[in-house]
Kinemage of the C-alpha trace (Angstrom):
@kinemage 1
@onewidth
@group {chain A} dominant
@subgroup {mainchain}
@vectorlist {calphas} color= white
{ca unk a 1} P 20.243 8.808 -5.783
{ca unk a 2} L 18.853 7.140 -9.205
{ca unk a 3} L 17.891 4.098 -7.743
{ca unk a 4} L 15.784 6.079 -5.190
{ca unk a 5} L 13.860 8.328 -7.163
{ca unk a 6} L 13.246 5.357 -9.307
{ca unk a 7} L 11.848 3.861 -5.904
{ca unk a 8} L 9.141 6.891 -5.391
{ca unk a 9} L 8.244 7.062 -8.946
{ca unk a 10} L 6.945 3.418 -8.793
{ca unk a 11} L 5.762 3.485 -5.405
{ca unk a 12} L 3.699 6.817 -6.786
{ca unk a 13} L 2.664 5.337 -9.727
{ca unk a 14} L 1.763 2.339 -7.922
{ca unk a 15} L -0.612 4.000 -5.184
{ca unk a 16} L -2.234 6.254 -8.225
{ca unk a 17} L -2.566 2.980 -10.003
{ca unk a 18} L -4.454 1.799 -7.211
{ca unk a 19} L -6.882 5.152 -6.326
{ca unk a 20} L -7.564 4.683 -10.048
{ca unk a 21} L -8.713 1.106 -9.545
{ca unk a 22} L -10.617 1.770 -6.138
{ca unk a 23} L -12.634 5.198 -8.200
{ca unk a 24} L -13.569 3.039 -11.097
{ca unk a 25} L -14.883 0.416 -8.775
{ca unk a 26} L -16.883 3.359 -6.856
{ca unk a 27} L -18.134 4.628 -10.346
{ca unk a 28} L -18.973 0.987 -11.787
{ca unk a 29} L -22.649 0.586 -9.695
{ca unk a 30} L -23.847 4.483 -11.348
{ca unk a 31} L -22.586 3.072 -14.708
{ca unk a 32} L -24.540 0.354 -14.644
{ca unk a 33} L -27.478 2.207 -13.326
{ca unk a 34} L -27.107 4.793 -15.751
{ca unk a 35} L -26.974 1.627 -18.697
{ca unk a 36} L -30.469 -0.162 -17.138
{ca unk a 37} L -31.970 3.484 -17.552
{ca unk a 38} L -31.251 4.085 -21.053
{ca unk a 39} L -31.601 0.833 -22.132
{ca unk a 40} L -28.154 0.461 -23.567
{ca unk a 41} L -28.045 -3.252 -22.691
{ca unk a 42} L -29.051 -4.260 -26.348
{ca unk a 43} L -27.132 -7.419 -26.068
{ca unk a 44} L -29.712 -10.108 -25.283
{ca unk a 45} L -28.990 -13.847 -24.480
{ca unk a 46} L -28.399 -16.658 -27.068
{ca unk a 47} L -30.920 -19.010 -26.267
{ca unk a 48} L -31.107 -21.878 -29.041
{ca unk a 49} L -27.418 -21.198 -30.327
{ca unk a 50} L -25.168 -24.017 -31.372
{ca unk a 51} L -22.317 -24.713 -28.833
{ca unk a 52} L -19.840 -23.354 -31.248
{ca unk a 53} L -21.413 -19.710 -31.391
{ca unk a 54} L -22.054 -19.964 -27.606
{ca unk a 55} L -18.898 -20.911 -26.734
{ca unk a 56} L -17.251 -18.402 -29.144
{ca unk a 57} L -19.633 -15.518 -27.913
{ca unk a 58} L -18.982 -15.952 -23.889
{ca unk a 59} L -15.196 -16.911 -24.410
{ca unk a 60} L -14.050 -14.458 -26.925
{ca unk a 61} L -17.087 -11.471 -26.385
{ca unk a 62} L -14.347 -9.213 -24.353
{ca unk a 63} L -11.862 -9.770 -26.754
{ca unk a 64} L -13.467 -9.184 -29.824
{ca unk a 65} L -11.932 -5.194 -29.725
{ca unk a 66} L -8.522 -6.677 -29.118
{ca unk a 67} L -9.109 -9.168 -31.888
{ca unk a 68} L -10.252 -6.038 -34.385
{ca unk a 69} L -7.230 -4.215 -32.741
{ca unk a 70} L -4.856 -6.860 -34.198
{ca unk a 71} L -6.359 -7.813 -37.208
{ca unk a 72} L -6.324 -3.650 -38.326
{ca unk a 73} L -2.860 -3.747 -37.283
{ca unk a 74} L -1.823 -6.422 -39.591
{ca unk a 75} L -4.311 -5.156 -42.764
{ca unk a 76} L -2.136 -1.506 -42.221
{ca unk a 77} L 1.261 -3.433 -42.212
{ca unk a 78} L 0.413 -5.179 -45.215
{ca unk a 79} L -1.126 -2.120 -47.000
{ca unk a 80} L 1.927 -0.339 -46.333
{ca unk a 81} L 4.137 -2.867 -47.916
{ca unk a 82} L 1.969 -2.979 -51.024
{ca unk a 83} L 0.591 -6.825 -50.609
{ca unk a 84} L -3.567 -5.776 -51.299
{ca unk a 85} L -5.360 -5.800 -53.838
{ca unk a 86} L -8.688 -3.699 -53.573
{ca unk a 87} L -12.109 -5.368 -55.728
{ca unk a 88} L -14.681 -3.618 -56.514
{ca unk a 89} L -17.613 -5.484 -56.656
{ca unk a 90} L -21.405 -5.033 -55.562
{ca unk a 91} L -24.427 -2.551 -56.206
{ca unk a 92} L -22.680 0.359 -54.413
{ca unk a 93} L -19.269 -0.346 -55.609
{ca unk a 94} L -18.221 -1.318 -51.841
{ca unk a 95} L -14.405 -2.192 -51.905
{ca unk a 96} L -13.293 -5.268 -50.196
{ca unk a 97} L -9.841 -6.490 -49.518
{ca unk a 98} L -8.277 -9.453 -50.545
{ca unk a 99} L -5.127 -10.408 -48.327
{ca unk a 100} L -1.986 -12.069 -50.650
């Protein structure tokens, strides 16, 4: 009886998986219509870039939240086991952090 239910709960979450994909998909072409009309494209092409930055834009670009994702995740561990040291430094007193 376990095993079975545990059969129809995946196959269910496997077909809404699925109408999930297939409605973004439908949604994606008014997204992008709706980006074109308000100009929210603000991301123009490097042109005269250096292979390094052009490489590390188009290879990295979609991972650059995941990158921020880990690298907050690792300044929060280390703040909560005490290993930063805040400096003050600057005009506006703007606090960086300085990893040990």
């Amino acid at each position: 009886m376990f095993i079975a239910m545990n059969k129809v709960i995946s196959i269910f979450l496997a077909l809404t998986s699925l109408l999930c994909f297939w409605l973004s998909g439908i949604q994606s072409g008014r997204v992008v219509g709706l980006r074109a009309d308000y100009r929210l494209n603000s991301a123009l092409p490097i042109d005269n870039a250096p292979p390094l930055i052009a490489f590390t834009t188009v290879a990295l670009g979609g991972f650059s939240t995941l990158i921020a994702d880990v690298l907050w995740f690792r300044v929060t561990a280390l703040q909560e086991e005490g290993r930063y040291v805040v400096v003050r430094s600057g005009h506006f007193m703007r606090g960086t952090w300085l990893i040990m």
